[in-house]
N, C-alpha and C positions, 0 to 999 in steps of 0.2 A: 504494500500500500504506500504511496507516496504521498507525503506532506506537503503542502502548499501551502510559505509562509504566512503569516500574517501580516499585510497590512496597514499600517497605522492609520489612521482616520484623525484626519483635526478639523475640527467642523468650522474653524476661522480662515480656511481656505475654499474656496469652490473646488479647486484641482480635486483634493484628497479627497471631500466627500462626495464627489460624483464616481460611482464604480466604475472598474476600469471594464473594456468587452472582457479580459478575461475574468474578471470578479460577476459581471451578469454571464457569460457560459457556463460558471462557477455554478451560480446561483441556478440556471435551468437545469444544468447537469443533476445538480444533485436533486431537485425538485423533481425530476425526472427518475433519480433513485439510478442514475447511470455513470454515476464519478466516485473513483475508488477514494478521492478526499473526503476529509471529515466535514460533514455536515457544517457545516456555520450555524451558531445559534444568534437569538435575538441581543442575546448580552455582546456574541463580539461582532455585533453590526449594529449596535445603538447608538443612536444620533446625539446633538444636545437633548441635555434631561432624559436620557433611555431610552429614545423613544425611539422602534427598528427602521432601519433604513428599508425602505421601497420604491425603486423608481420607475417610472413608466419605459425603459429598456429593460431592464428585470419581467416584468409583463409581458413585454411585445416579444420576450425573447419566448418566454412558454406558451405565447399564443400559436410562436411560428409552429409550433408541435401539432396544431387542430390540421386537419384536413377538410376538405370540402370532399366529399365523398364520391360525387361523381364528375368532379372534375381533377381531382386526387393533384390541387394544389392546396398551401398551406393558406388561412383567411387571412395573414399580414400581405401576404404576396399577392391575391387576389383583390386586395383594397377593402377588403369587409369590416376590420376595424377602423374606425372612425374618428376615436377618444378615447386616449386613458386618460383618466385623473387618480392622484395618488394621495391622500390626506393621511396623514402617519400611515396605519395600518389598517387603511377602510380601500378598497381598488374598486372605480368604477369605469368601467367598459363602455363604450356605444360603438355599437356597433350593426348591420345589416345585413342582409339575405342577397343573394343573387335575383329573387324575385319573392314577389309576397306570399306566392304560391310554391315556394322552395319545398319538396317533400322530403328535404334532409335537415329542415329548417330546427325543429327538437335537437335531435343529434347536434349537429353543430353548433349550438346554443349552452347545452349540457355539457356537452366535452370543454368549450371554452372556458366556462364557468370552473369545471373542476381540476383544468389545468394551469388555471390560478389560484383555486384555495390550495393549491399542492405549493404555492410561495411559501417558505415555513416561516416569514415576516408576516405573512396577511392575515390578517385576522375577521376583517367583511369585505364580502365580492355583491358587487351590485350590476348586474350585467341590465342593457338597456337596448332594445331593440328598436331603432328609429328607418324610417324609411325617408327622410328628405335631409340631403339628397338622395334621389333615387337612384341604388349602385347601377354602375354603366362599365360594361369593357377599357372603358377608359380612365377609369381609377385603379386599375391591375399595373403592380410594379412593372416597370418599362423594359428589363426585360425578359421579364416573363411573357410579357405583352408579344413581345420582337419573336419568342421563341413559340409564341403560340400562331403567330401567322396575322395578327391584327396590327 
């Protein structure tokens, strides 16, 4: 098993308290139950006053994890989220369907849902299903877009 130092965090800089990509792949990895590192707890990722670090790349990064099921891309890469908000340890989502009539519309909403209370920071998931603007092919990352022929 390999250790993966710590860290230091001094919340009087921006640099240090914003996670580096490898601290949020850190962070989905293990959420994911996929990195031989030791779990991170809330004590050694706590902010000023204890309060645990969560930030909307830590989310977007376990969102890329959902799938769109029959189009078997991930909904960051598809455009389907919309909004994180991150208030200490409450995450709210907005996010959308391919169409309002989506029959993987449940699944995809579920899965999103429990592949951020799998954050072991977050403590309330508020997911928000909004239809305006109405998703369009052309909020699909550009290129995925390019590799899809649109």
């Amino acid at each position: 098993m390999t250790e993966m130092p710590e860290r230091p965090i001094d919340p009087t800089t921006t640099d240090a308290a914003a996670p580096t990509s490898a601290d949020s792949a850190n962070a989905a990895a293990t959420s994911a139950g996929t990195s031989d590192a030791a779990a991170p707890t809330t004590a050694d990722q706590a902010g000023p006053a204890g309060e645990p670090l969560v930030s909307p790349e830590v989310v977007r990064l376990a969102l890329r994890r959902v799938k769109d099921p029959e189009l078997n891309l991930n909904i960051i890469d598809l455009g389907l989220v919309y909004d994180i908000r991150v208030d200490g340890a409450n995450v709210t989502v907005d996010m959308s369907l391919t169409s309002p009539g989506c029959p993987s519309g449940p699944e995809i909403m579920g899965e999103a849902e429990q592949r951020v209370r799998e954050i072991p920071e977050v403590d309330e998931v508020t997911m928000n299903l909004v239809w305006s603007p109405m998703w369009s092919p052309e909020r699909i990352e550009p290129r995925v877009r390019a590799y899809l022929g649109f």
